[in-house]
N, C-alpha and C positions, 0 to 999 in steps of 0.2 A: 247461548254461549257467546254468540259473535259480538250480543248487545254487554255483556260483561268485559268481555275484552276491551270494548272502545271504552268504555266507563274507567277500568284499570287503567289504558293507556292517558286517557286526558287528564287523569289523576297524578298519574308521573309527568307527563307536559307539566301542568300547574304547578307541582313541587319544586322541578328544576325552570322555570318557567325563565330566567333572565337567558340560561343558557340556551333553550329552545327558540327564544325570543331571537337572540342572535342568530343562530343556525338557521332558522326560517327566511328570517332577512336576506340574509348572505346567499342562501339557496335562490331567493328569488332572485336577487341580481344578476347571478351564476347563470342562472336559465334566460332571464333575459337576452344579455348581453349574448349570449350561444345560440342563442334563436337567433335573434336578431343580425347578428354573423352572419350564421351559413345560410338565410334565407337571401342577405344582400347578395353574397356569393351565390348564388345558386341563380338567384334573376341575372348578375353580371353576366354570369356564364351560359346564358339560358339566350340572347338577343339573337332573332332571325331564327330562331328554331323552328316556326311554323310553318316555313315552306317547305313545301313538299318535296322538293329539290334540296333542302336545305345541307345535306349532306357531299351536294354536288357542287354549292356555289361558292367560289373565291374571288376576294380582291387581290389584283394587281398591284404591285410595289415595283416599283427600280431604284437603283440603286444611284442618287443624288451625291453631288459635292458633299454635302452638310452630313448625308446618310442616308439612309431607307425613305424614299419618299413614294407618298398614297398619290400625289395628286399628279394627275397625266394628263396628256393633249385629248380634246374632244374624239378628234377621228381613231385615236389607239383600239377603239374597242371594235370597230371597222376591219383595222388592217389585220389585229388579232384572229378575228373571223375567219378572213380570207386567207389566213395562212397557216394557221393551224388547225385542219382536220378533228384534231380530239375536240376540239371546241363546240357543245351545240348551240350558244346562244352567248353573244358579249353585249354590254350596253353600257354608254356613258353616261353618270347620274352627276348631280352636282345637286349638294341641298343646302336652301340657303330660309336665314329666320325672319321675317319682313313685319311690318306693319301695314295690316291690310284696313282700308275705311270705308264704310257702307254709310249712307244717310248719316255721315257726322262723327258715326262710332267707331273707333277703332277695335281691329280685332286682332291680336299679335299668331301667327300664323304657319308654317314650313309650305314651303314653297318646293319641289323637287323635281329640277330639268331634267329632260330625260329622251329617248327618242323610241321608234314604233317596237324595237327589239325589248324594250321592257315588258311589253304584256305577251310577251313566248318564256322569260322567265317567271315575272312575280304572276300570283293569282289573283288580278286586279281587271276589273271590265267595266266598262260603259256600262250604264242600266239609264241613261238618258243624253239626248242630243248627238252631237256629231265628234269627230275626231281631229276635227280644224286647230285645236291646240296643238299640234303635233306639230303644225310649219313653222320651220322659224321665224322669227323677228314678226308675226301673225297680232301680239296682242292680245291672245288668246287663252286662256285655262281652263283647266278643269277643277271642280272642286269636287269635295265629297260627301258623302251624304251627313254624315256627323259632323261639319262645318257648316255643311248645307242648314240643317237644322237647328245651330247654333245664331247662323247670320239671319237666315229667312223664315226660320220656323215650315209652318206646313207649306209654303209659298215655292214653287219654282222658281230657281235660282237662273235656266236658261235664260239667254237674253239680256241678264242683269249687269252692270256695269258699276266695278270696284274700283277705288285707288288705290295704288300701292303710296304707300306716305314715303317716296322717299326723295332725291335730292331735286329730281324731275317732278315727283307727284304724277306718276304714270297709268295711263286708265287701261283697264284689262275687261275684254268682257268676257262672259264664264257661257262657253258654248255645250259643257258635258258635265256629267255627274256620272262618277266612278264609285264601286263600291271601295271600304273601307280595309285597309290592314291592320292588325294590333299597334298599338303605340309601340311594346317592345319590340323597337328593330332600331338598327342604326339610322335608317331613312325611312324617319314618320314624316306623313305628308297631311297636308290639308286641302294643296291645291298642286296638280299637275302642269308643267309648261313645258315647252319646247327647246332643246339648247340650241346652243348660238356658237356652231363650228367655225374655231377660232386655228385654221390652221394645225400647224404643228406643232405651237407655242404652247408649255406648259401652262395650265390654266386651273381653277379649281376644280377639277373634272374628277371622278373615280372611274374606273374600268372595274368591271362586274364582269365575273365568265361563269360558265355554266358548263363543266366537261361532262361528256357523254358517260353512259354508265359504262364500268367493265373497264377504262381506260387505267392504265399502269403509272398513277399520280407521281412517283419519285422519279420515273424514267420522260416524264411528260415537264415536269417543274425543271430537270437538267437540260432539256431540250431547251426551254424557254429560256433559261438562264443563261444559255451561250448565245441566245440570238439578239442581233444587237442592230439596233433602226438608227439612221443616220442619211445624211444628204436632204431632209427635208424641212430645215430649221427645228430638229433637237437630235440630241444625242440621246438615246433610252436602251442603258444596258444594266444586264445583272438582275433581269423580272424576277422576280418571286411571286407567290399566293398566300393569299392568306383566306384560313378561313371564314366565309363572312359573318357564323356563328363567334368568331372568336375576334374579330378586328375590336370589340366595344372594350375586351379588357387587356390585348394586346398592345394596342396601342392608343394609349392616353389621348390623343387631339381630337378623338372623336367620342371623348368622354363628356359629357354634356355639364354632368353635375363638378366637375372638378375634380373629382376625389381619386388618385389614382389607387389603381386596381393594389398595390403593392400595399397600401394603408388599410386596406380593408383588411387583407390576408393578415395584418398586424391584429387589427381593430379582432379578427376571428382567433387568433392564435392566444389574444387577454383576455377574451371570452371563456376559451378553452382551461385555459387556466386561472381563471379566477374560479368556475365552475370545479375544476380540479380540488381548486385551495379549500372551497367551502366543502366540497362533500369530504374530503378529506376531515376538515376541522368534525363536520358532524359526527363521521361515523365515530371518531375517535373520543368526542363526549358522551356518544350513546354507549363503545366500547367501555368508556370506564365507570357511568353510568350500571353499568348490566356488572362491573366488578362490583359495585358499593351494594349490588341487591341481590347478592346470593347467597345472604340469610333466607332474605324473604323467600326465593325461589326454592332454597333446600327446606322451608317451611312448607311452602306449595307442594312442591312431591311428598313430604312424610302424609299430607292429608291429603293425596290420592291426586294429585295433579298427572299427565303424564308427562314424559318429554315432548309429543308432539304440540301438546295444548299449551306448554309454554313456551316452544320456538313458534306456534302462529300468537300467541300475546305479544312478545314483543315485536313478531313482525309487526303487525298490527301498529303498532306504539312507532315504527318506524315508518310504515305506510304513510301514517295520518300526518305525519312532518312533513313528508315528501307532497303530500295532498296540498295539504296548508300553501305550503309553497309555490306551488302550484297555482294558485289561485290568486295569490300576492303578486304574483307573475306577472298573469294577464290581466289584472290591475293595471300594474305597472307600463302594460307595454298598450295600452288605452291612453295610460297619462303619457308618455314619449310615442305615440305614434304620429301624432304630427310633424314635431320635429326630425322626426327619424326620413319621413317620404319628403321632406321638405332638401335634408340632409344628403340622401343615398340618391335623390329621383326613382324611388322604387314605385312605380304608376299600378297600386294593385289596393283593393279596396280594405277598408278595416279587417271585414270578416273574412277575406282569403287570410289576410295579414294572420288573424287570431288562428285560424286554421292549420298553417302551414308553423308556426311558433306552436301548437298544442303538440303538434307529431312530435315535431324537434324534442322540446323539453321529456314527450313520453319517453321517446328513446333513454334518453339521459337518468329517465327514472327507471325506466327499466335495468340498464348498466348496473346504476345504483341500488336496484335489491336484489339484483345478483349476485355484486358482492360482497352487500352484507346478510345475504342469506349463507354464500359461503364461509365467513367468517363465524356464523353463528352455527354454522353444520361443526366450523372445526372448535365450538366452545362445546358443545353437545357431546359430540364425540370424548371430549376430554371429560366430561360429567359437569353439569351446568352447577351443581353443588362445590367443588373442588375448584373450578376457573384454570385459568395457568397459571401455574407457580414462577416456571424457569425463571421464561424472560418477559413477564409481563408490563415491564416498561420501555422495553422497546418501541414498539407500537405508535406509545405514546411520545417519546422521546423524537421518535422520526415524523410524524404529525407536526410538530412543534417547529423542526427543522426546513421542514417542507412551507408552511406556512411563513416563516422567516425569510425564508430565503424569494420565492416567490414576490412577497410583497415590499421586500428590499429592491427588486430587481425591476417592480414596478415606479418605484419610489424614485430612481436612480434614471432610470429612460425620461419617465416623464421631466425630472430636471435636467436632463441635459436637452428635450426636445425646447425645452422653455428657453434654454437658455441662449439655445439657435436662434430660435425665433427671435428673443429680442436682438439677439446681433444681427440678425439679416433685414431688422427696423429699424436698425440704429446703424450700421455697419456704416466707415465712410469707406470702403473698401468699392463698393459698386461705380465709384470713377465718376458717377455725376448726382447732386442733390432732388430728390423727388417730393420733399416734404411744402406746401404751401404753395404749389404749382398744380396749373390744372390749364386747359385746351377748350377751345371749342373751335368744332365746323359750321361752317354755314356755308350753302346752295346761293351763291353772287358772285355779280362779276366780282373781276381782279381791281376795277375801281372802286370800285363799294367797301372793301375790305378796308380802306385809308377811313372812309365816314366812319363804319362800323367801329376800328382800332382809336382812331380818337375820341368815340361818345363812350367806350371802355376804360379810358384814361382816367374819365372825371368820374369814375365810382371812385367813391374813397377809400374805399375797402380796398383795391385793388393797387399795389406799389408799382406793378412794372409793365409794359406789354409789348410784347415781339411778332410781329404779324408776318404772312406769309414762308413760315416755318412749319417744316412736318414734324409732331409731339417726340419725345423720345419713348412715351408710354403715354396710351396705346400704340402698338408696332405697327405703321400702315405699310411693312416693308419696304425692302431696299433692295437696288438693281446690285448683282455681282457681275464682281469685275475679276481678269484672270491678271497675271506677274508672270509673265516668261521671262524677261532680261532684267537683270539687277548686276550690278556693279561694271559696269559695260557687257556682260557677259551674255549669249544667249542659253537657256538651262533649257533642260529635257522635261525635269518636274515643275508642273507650272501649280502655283500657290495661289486659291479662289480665296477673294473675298471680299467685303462687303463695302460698296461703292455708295456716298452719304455725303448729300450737300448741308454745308455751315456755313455761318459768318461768327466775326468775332464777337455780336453782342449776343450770340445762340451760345458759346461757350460760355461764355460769362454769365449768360442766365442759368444754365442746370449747372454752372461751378466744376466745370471739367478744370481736372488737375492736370498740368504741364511739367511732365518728366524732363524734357529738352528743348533747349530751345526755344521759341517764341509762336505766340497763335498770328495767322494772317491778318493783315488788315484789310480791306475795302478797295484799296486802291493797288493792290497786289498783284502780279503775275501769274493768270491764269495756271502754270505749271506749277505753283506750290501748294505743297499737300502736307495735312498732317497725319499723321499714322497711328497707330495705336500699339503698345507695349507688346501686343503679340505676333502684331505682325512684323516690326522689328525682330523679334526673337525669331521668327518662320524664316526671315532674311539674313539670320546671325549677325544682325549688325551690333556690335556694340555702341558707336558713337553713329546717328541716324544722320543727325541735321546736313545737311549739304550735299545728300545720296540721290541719285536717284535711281529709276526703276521704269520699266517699260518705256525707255528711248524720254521722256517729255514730262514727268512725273518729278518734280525735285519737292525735298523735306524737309519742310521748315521748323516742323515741330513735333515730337513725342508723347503722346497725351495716357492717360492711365485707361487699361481697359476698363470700358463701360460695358455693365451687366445690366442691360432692360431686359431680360428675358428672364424665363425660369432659371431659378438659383441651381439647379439641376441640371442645366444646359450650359457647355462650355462656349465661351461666347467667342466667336467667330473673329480673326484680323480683320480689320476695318481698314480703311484709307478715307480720309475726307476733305472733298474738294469745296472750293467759293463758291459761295452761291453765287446764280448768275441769273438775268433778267429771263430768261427763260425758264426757268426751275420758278421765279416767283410770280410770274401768270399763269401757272399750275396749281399753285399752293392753297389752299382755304381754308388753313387755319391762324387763329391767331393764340398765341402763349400768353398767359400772365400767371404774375404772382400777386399772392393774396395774404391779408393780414391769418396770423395766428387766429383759428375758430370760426372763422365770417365765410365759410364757403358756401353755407345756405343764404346766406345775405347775397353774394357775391350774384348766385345761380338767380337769384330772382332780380335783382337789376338790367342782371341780362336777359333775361328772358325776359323783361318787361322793356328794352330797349330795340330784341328784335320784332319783337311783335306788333310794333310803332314803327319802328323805320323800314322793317322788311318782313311785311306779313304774308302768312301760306309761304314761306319759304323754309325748306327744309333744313334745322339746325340740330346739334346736337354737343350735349359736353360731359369734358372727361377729367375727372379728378384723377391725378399723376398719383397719389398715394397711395387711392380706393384700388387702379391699375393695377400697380405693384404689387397690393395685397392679395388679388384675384389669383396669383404667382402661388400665394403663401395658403390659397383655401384650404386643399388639402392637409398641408400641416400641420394646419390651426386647427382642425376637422381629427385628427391624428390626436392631436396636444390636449384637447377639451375630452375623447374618449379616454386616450389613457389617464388624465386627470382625474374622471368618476371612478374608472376601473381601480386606480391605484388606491385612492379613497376608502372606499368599496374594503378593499383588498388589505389594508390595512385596519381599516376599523372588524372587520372580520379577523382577523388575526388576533390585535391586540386584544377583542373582549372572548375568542377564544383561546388568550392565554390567561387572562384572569379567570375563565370558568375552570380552565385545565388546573391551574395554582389552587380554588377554592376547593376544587376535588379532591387536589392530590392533599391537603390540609384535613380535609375529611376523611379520606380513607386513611390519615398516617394521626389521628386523633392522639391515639394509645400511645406511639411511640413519642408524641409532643409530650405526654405527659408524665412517661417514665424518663424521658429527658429533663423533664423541668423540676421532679423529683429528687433526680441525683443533682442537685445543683448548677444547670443549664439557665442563662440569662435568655429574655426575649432574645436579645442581639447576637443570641448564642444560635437560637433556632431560626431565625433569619435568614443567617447569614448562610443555613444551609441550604435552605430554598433558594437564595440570590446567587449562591456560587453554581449549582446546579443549572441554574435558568440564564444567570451570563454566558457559563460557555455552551450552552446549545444559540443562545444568541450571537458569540464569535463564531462556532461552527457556520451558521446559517448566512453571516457577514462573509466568512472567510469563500462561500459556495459563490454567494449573491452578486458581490463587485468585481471577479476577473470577471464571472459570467457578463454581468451586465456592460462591463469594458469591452469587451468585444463585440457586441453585439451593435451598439452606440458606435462603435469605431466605425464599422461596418456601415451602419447608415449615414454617420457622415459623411464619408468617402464618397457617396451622391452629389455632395452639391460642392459646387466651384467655391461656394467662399462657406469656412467652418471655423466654429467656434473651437474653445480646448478646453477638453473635459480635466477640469481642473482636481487639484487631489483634493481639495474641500470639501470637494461632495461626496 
């Protein structure tokens, strides 16, 4: 009987075979994409879960000028110690990405300072050598065994001696070998070293705690959050915790792959309903499928069928689709799995990959013949012979509307994320030009840099070059400065921010615009400064030029704010003073601009220039564009998903409205033809399917665009500079 059933079932696949064809498609996408979701989400949310503490460990936060900042003085986790009881174990970690060279080869590597209080929290030991990596400024590291065996194979690594490639070319010799931790954590290592207690001075540091079990976390985080460290060069108030299971999706800087957590949860939510759109579309061709065959069915009962043997056929018939799809699936997600772990940094092997996507999708199938087994209980119940009369286009009518609406709203986001995007590449809103600019460092003196900048000159690719300038992208930061007196006045509320050397020919290279007044020259008075449009506004000045501020500070000029940071980060008052001969035997880089296209040209002259005039010296270069873009991965990461999704989403729509239309032409045969009978033109019957199917298309319009306006408003409302969702679209 079971082999009869699938025989019957493949036989109606085959019949309706475009519309199945579609439905299967669209199912596999559905499943992908929702797999492939909640598994990214699930490892997001999953980082540092393996410790055994895990539930006990948080990162320290205070509360910064700027906002919430991770990064603390080396000794915090020290002082923490000593003064808070609840605490059983603190420790300063700093992890940094190096290039490490063995016999010639580099091996790109995590590096994780750290000091003796780490091995009382993580579950990390020596299984060879000593603990000498532990001293500072020692020289010293530990590596791991999965580096170990990476660099030296079956060879001991004790004794052995690495460089680190970097502006020094620094030698390290690797005195221990530690066992390994999973990659997924926030601090993967490959090789342990010592920090470097840098005072009190905010530095890259994290603060790691580890509270006792049994402690009262809400009454223990207000405690911390009133107590405030001062007198020892930093100010650190407003502590908070975070958990160290949740800092990888809570906060973005420590997201490796770019992709913020908030895009995913999108990328999960197109999933969801794309997944929604197709089984919806399916069931509702199978429902009116299962109308067009209840001849055949009320032929099947007179010749002794039962009801149960034809509610398991057609399950059956709906099984084997779900099957099908199924298997188109994890196809699919073989052919996008590269890209995807390339994408997400999801570090988990194919076959976990196919494993934890089988469940996912089971579920989903499961969902899905629940309710169309219930749907099919309540066709049964009504006599599989008879169907529903009432309102048996309903169903279908709402199907339609759902699908509409849905893939309008797909349709509608994705153009308006496109259309961001090209404004925040085209925008001249960002205050200075980034296009055909690029930087390089190099490890030499402050003399060398005049040889270097003039053998840059005579590439011919290269139009311009300004040496002894820090880039505006890459951000190598900048010192902040505080404003307590402005207009002679002394103020209570003192206005931070961000203190930046220039000359006139550094404005003139990135095309900074001048609101007022005039840029410095060269020969200028030390106290002239130019300011930026917001920080005017933070001073209410409306006319700036002639102002001054903090007793010695006068302003010569108003320049437009410049946005090098995330388009999502409001960018900070600036103040920018003359360069001065001490700022530039500091400096080691040099700016140029380069012809339209020639920057792989450009990269190889110079690299064939340093490697002749200044060999084994540590160099590196930065395309100003490639920068910027780094800003925009995630969105472009966002734009390229919902672009398939929407696709996807719409071609599943539209060919499950022509199968819907072809049905509905099928089941309404008779009345076509007692229409065309009483004298009904084609254009007559047309017209009634087209008026019918327009306004579930305005319904579906009228659901789709406030929805989708809002939602688009919403996420504009993120970034400092935005486009206008124009009524075109």
């Amino acid at each position: 009987m079971i082999k009869h059933y699938f025989k019957v079932a493949f036989r109606n696949m085959w019949k309706y075979r475009n519309q199945t064809l579609v439905s299967v498609a669209g199912l596999a996408v559905g499943f992908v994409c929702f797999a492939m979701s909640t598994l990214w989400i699930r490892y997001e949310m999953t980082y540092d879960s393996f410790h055994k503490n895990a539930d006990r460990m948080y990162c320290v936060n205070w509360q910064d000028t700027d906002g919430i900042a991770r990064f603390t003085p080396s000794p915090l986790a020290g002082y923490l110690k000593s003064t808070f009881p609840e605490i059983a174990s603190a420790v300063p970690v700093s992890l940094e990405n190096l290039d490490f060279k063995y016999e010639g080869t580099s091996h790109k590597s995590d590096i994780l300072r750290i000091d003796s209080a780490f091995f009382s929290m993580f579950d990390v030991r020596i299984v060879e050598g000593n603990m000498d990596f532990l001293i500072p400024e020692s020289k010293k590291i530990a590596i791991t065994r999965e580096k170990t065996s990476q660099m030296f194979g079956n060879e001991s690594p004790v004794g052995k001696k690495i460089e680190m490639n970097d502006r020094d070319s620094t030698k390290y010799d690797i005195c221990a070998v530690v066992t390994d931790l999973p990659k997924h954590s926030n601090y993967p290592f490959d090789f342990l070293g010592a920090i470097t207690y840098r005072e009190w001075y905010i530095s890259i540091f994290n603060t790691l705690v580890e509270i006792l079990p049994g402690i009262d976390l809400e009454a223990f985080e207000k405690k911390l959050n009133e107590h405030k460290i001062s007198g020892m060069g930093a100010m650190i108030k407003d502590m908070t915790l975070t958990p160290l299971t949740s800092i990888h999706y809570m906060e973005p800087v420590i997201n490796r792959n770019g992709i913020k957590f908030q895009h995913i949860i999108i990328f999960a939510i197109a999933g969801s309903l794309l997944i929604l759109c197709t089984l919806f579309n399916y069931l509702t061709l199978f429902v009116s499928r299962f109308r067009m065959r209840q001849r055949e069915l009320a032929l099947r009962t007179v010749y002794g069928a039962s009801g149960r043997s034809l509610f398991a056929m057609l399950s059956v018939e709906f099984f084997m689709s779900l099957i099908a799809a199924l298997v188109l699936g994890l196809a699919l997600i073989n052919t996008v799995n590269l890209p995807f772990r390339a994408l997400s940094s999801v570090k988990l092997e194919l076959s976990a990959i196919y494993l934890e996507s089988t469940v996912y999708i089971a579920v989903i199938i499961i969902v899905a013949l629940a309710v169309f087994l219930m749907t099919l209980a309540l066709f049964r119940r009504r006599t599989l012979n008879a169907g529903i009369r009432g309102n048996r286009k309903i169903l279908r009518k709402a199907s339609i509307v759902v699908q509409l609406t849905v893939s309008i709203v797909f349709a509608f986001c994705t153009i308006i994320i496109l259309k961001q995007m090209y404004y925040l590449h085209n925008s001249t809103d960002l205050g200075f030009s980034f296009k055909n600019r690029g930087s390089v460092y190099v490890a030499i003196a402050s003399e060398e840099m005049e040889i270097l900048n003039d053998k840059m000159k005579q590439i011919p690719e290269i139009e311009e070059t300004l040496s002894a300038h820090e880039p505006l992208l890459p951000v190598f930061g900048t010192s902040v400065g505080e404003i307590s007196d402005w207009d002679g006045k002394q103020r209570e509320a003192v206005i931070y921010c961000a203190d930046f050397h220039i000359s006139e020919q550094y404005a003139k290279f990135y095309e900074f615009e001048l609101i007022e007044g005039e840029f410095f020259r060269d020969d200028d008075d030390k106290k002239y400064v130019l300011i930026s449009e917001s920080l005017a506004k933070a001073l209410e000045w409306d006319r700036a030029v002639g102002k001054t501020f903090n007793n010695y500070c006068v302003v010569k000029g108003v320049i437009k704010n410049i946005y090098n940071f995330s388009p999502t980060v409001k960018t900070r008052p600036f103040y920018y003073r003359r360069l001065n001969s001490e700022w530039l035997q500091k400096t080691r880089h040099i700016l140029f601009k380069y012809n339209e296209g020639s920057w792989k040209t450009c990269m190889e002259k110079i690299r064939k220039i340093l490697e002749k005039e200044f060999p084994n010296r540590y160099y590196v270069c930065y395309n100003t564009e490639e920068e910027y873009n780094k800003y925009l991965k995630s969105e472009n990461a966002l734009l390229a998903i919902l672009t398939a999704v929407s696709l996807v989403c719409l071609t599943v729509c539209v060919f499950g409205f022509v199968s819907m239309v072809s049905l509905t032409c099928e089941e309404r045969r008779k009345e076509i033809a007692v229409r065309k009978i009483n004298g009904a033109t084609i254009k007559d019957i047309l017209d009634i399917f087209f008026k019918e199917h327009l306004t579930l298309l305005a319904i579906g319009a009228l659901i789709a665009f406030p929805l989708g306006y809002i939602i688009m408003k919403r996420w504009l409302e993120n970034y400092v500079i935005q486009t206008e969702i124009s009524a075109w679209i």
